[in-house]
C-alpha positions in Angstrom: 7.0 -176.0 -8.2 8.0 -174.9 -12.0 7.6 -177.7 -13.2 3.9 -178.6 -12.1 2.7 -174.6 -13.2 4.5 -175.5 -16.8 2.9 -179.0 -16.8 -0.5 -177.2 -15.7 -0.1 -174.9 -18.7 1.1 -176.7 -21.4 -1.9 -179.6 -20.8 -4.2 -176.2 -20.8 -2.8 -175.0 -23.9 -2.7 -178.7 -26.0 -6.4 -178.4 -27.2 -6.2 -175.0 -28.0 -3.4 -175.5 -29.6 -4.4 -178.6 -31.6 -7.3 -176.8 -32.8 -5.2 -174.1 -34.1 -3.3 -176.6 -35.9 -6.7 -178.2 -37.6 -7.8 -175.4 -38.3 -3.9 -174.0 -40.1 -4.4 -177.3 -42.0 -7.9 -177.9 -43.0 -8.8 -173.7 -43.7 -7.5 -171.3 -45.5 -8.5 -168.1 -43.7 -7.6 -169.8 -40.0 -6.3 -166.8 -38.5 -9.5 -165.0 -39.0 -11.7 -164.3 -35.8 -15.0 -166.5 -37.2 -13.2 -170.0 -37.1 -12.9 -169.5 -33.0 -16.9 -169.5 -32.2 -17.8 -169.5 -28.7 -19.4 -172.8 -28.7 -15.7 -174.1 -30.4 -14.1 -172.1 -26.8 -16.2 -173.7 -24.6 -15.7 -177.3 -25.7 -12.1 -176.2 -26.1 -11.6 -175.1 -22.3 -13.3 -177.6 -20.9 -11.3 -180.2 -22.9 -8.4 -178.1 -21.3 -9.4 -178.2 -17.5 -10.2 -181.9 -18.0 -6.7 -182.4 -18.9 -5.2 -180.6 -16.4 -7.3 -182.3 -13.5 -6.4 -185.6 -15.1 -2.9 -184.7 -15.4 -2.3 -183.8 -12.0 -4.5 -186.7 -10.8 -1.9 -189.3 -12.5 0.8 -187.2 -11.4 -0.1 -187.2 -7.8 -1.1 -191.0 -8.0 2.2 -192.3 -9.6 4.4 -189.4 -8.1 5.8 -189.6 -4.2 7.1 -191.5 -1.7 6.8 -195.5 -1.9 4.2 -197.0 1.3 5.9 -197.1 4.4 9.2 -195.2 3.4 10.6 -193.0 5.8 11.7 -190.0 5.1 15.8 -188.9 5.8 16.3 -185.3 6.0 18.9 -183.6 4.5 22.1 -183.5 6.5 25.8 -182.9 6.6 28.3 -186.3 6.3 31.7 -185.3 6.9 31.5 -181.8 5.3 29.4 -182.7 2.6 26.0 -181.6 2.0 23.3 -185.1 1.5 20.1 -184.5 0.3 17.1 -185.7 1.3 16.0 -189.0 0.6 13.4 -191.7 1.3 14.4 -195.2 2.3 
């Protein structure tokens, strides 16, 4: 579950972050409030959820179980502990 909220977040925070790094690069003042506009937010977040949705899209598409595998729960085999697997 960690490691779908960190993937979540770090695809929300690549535009935002890419634009910071054009804008360290390219400008002088960068830091100041007047390079972040609104419109520049917008566009930003919306590049942001777009990546996120598509994210977890491929993730869920390539991710999983292979068609008709069957699922083996975990179990104990002579006192040791076997995960779970698919076969």
């Amino acid at each position: 579950m960690i490691r779908e909220l960190l993937t979540g977040i770090a695809l929300f925070a690549a535009p935002f972050a890419g634009y910071a790094l054009f804008l360290w690069a390219t400008r002088p003042a960068a830091a100041s409030g007047s390079a972040w506009s609104p419109v520049a937010v917008r566009w930003l977040t919306i590049a942001a959820l777009v990546l996120v949705i598509a994210g977890f899209a491929v993730w869920a598409e390539r991710g999983g179980a292979p068609p008709g595998a069957a699922y083996v729960p975990a179990h104990m085999d002579n006192g040791r502990f076997v995960p779970g697997t698919f076969k």
